[in-house]
N, C-alpha and C positions, 0 to 999 in steps of 0.2 A: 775407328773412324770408318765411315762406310761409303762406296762410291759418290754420293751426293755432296755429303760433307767433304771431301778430298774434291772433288770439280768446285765447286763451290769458293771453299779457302784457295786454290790455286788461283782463281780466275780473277779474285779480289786482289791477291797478292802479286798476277802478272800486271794487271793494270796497272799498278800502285807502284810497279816498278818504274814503268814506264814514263809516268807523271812523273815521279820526282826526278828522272833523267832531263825529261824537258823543263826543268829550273833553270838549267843550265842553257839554253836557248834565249834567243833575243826573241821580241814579237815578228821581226822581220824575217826568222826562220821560223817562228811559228807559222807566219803565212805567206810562205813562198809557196807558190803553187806546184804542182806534179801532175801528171798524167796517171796516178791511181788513186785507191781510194774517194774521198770527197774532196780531192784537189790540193788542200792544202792539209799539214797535222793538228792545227786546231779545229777544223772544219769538220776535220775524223772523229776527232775525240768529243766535239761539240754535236757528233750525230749519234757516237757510240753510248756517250753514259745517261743523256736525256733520255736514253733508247729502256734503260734500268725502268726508272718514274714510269714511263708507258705502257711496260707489262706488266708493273707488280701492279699499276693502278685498272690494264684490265683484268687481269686474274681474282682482283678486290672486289670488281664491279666500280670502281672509280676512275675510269679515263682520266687519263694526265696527256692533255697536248706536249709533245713532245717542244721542248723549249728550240729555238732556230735562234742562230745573232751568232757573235765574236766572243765568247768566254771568257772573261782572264783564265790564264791558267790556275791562280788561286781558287776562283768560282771553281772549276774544272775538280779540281783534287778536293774540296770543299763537298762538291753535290757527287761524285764516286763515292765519298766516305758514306755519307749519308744512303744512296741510293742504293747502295750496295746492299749495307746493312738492313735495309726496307726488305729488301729481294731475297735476300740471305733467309733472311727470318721466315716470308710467305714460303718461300719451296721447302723448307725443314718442317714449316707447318701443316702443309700440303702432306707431304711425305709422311709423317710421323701419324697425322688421320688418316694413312692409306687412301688417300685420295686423286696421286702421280695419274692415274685414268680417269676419271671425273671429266668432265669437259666445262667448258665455259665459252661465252660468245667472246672472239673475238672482232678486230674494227671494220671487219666486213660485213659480220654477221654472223661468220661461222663458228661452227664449233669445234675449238681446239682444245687438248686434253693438257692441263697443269702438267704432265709432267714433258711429253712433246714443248710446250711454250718454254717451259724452265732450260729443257737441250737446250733449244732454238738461240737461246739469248746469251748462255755461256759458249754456244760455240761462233755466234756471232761476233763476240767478244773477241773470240780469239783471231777472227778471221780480218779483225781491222787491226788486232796487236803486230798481226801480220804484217798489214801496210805501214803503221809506226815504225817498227824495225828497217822497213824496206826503204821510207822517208828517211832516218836518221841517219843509214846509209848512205844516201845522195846527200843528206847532206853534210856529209864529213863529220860527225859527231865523235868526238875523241872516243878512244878506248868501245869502241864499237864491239871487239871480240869479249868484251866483260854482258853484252848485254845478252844475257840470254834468261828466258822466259820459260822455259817449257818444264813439263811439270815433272818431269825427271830431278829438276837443279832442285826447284821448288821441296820435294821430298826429300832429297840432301839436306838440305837448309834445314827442314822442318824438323828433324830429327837431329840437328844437332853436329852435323860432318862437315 
């Protein structure tokens, strides 16, 4: 497995963690508001995985408007799978034509290199799993010391320990 493919499968799988934690939540601590992130954890999550759709659609040449509104969390875990899976595929493809420096216009106009955009988007990811954790925190979310994400546990797990 080579650096991309290990960021990649991590990034799918901290998400994916995270979602199925907030099953366990009412809508009413889906959106209780906070002082970080986009206010509330649906709002995060409803800015973070829409956020998939808009890079792989410009890296494609297909702009995808980033979706905005209230999720269900179903929708939520539903368009991750999916979107993930879209993104997944483009950067391995990217990658695999030696293409990670190529550039493409991004929604300014400029140009950004596939494999900068591909960073940008898994560590963005990580940088609002951030505020998920820091939400579930406040708000009292049982068994909080089970939640952990980082890709240390992730290669544990993945091998089998």
């Amino acid at each position: 497995m080579d650096l991309l493919d290990r960021l990649l499968e991590h990034d799918r799988w901290a998400t994916t963690q995270l979602l199925e934690l907030c099953r366990g939540l009412t809508d009413a601590q889906l959106d209780q508001p906070f002082d970080l992130g986009h206010r509330t954890l649906r709002q995060t999550l409803d800015h973070q995985i829409p956020n998939l759709d808009f890079w792989t659609g410009l890296m494609t040449g297909q702009p995808v408007e980033p979706q905005r509104g209230s999720s269900s969390l179903h929708t939520l875990v539903a368009d991750h799978a999916r979107a993930y899976a879209a993104f997944a595929m483009l950067a391995r493809r990217v990658r695999d034509a030696g293409r990670l420096d190529d550039t493409f216009l991004d929604h300014y106009g400029s140009p950004q290199t596939y494999g900068g955009a591909i960073l940008m988007v898994i560590l963005h990811n990580e940088a609002h799993r951030t505020e998920v954790v820091h939400i579930f925190a406040r708000l009292g979310v049982p068994d909080l010391a089970q939640v952990e994400v980082d890709h240390g546990l992730w290669d544990f797990k993945r091998r089998g320990f």
